[in-house]
C-alpha positions in Angstrom: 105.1 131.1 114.1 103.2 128.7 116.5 100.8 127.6 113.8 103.8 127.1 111.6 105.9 124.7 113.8 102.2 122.9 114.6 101.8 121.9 110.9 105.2 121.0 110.5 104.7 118.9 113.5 101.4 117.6 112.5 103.2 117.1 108.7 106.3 115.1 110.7 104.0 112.6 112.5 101.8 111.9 110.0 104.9 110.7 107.6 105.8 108.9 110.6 102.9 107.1 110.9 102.9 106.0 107.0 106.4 105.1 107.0 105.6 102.6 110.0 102.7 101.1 108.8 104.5 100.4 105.5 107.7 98.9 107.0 105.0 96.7 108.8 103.8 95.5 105.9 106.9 94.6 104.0 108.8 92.9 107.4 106.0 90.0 107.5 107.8 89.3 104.2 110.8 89.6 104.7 114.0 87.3 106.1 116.8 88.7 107.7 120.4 89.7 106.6 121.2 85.4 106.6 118.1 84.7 104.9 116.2 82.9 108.1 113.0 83.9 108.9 111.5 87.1 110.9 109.9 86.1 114.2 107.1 87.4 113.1 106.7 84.8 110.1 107.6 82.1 112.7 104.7 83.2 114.5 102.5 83.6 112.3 103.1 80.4 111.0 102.4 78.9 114.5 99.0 80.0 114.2 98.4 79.0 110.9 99.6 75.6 111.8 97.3 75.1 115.0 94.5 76.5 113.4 94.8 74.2 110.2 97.3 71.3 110.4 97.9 70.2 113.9 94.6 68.4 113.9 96.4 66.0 111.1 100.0 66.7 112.4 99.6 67.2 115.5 100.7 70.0 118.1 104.0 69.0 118.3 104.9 68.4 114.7 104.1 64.7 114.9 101.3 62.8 115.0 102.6 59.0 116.2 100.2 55.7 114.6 99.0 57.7 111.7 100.3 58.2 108.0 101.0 62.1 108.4 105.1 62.3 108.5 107.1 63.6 111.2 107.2 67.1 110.5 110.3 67.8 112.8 112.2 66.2 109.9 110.6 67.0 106.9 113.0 67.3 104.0 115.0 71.0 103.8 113.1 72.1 100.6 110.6 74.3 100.5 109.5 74.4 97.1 108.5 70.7 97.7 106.7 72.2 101.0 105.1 74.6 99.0 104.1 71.8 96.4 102.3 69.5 99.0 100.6 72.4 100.9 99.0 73.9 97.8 98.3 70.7 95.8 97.9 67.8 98.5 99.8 64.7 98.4 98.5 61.4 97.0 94.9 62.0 98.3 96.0 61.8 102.2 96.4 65.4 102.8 94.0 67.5 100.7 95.4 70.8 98.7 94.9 73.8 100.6 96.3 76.0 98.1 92.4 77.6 97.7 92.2 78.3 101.0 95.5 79.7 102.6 97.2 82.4 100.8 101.1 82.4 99.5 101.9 84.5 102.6 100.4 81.7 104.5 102.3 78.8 103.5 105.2 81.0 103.8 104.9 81.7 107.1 103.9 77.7 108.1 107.3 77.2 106.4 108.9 79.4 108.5 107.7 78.1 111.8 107.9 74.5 110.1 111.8 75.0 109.0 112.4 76.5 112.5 111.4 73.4 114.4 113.5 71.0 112.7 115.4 68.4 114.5 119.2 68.7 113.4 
């Protein structure tokens, strides 16, 4: 009997285990119930965004005396965020579309979008 309950035990937590690694997975992805982003994209996208833009855009977004715009009020439209992230913009900001992944942009959108000035 105690051998029986120990695999079913063993048997429980190992589903367990698989079942949180794999909502893991899929909640970097995802948005909410109102369609904002997860924190966790937010974050991510921080990162992303002081590792690979801020030296352009600055750390706060902006980036005063030079030709890179305000990004506290960049338009609401993220398929033109998308667009100019992947495939660069009239030869001041390069494409990075080789170098960060979908999920990537996605989550610099999300930090992005949730540092707009009303």
């Amino acid at each position: 009997m105690l051998r029986e309950v120990s695999h079913r035990t063993v048997a429980s937590l190992a589903t367990a285990a698989v079942l949180t690694v794999a909502l893991a997975a899929t909640v970097r992805a995802a948005d909410d119930a109102t369609g904002n982003p997860l924190q966790a994209q937010i974050d991510h996208g921080k990162s992303t965004y002081a590792e690979k833009c801020s030296h352009c855009h600055g750390p706060n977004l902006m980036n005063s005396g030079t030709i890179t715009p305000d990004l506290r009020v960049f338009p609401d439209d993220k398929t033109r965020f998308v667009t100019t992230v992947k495939n660069g913009k009239n030869n001041k900001m390069p494409p990075w579309g080789d170098i960060l992944s979908d999920d990537q942009i996605g989550d610099l959108w999300a930090f992005i979008s949730s540092r707009r000035k009303p």
